[in-house]
C-alpha positions as a LaTeX table, in Angstrom:
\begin{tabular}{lrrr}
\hline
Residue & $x$ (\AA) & $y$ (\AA) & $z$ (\AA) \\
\hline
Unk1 & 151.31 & 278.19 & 227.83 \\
Unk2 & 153.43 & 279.66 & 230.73 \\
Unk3 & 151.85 & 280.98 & 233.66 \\
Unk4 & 153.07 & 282.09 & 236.83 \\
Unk5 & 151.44 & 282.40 & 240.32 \\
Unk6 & 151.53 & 285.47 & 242.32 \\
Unk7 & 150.70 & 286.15 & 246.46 \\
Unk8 & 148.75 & 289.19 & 246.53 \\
Unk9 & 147.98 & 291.55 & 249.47 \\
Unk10 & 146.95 & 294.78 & 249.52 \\
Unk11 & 144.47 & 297.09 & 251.98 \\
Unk12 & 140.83 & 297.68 & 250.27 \\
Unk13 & 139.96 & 301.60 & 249.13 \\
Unk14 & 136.39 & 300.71 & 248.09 \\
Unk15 & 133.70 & 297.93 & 247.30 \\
Unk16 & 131.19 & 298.48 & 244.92 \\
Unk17 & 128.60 & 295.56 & 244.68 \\
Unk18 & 125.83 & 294.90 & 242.21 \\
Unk19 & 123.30 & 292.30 & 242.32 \\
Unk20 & 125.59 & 289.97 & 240.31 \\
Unk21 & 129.57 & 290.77 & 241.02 \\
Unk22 & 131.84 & 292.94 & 243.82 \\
Unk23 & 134.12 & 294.86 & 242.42 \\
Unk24 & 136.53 & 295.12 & 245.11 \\
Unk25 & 139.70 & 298.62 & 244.74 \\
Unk26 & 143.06 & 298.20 & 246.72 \\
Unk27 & 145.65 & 300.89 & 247.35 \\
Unk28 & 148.04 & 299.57 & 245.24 \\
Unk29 & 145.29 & 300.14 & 241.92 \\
Unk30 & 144.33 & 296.23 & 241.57 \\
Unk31 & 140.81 & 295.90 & 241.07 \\
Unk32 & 139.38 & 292.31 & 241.92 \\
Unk33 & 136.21 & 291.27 & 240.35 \\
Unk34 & 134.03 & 288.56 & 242.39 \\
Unk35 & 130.84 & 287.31 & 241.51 \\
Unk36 & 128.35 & 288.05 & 244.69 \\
Unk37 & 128.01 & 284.56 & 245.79 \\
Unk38 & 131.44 & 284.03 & 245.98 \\
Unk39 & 132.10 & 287.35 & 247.91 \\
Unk40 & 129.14 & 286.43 & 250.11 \\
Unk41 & 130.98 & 282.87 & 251.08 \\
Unk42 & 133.85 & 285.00 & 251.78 \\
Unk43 & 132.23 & 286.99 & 253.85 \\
Unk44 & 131.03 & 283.87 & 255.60 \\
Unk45 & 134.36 & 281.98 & 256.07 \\
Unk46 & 136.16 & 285.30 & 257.43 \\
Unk47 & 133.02 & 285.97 & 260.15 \\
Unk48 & 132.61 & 289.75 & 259.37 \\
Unk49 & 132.23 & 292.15 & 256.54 \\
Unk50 & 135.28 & 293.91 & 254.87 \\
Unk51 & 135.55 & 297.70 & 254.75 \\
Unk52 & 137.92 & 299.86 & 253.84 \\
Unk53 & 141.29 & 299.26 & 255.16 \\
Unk54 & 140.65 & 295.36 & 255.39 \\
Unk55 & 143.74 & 293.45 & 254.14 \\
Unk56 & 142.82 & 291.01 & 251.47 \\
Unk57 & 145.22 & 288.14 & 250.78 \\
Unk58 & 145.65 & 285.54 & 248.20 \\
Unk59 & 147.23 & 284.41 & 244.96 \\
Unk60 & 146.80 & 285.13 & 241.48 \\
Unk61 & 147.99 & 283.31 & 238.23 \\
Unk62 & 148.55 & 284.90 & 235.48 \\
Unk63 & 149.00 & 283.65 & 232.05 \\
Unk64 & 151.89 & 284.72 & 229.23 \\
Unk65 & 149.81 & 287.11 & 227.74 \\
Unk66 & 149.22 & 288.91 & 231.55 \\
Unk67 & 145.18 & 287.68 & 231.91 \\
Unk68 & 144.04 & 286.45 & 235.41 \\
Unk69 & 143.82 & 282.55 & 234.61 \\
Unk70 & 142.87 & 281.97 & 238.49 \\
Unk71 & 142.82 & 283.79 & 241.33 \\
Unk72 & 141.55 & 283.38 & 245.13 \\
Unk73 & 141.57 & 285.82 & 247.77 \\
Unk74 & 140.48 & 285.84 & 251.35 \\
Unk75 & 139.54 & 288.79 & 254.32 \\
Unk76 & 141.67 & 289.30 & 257.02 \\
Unk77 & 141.06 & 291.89 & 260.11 \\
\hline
\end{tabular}
């Protein structure tokens, strides 16, 4: 199956977290799903909590059929 890998950034519009998953909004429309542990060792590594406007960077990979087979994104201030 053919993937392909993508950078990503984009500026966050909104976080919305439940007790399992973050869903996090950018201004370009993506909409990145974390679960919370995962956000919360982001949240760790970068040393301060995202709001809106925080850049988030990363890659994705998509597969043929356009579904996230991978992705990883960091905080930056």
């Amino acid at each position: 199956m053919q993937t392909n890998v993508f950078d990503y950034t984009g500026k966050i519009v909104s976080i919305q977290k439940t007790r399992d998953n973050v869903v996090i909004v950018c201004t370009d429309g993506m909409t990145h799903e974390m679960e919370r542990t995962e956000y919360d060792e982001q949240v760790d590594f970068a040393q301060f909590s995202p709001r809106k406007g925080t850049e988030i960077r990363g890659f994705r990979v998509i597969d043929g059929a356009g579904n996230d087979v991978a992705y990883k994104f960091y905080f930056c201030c």
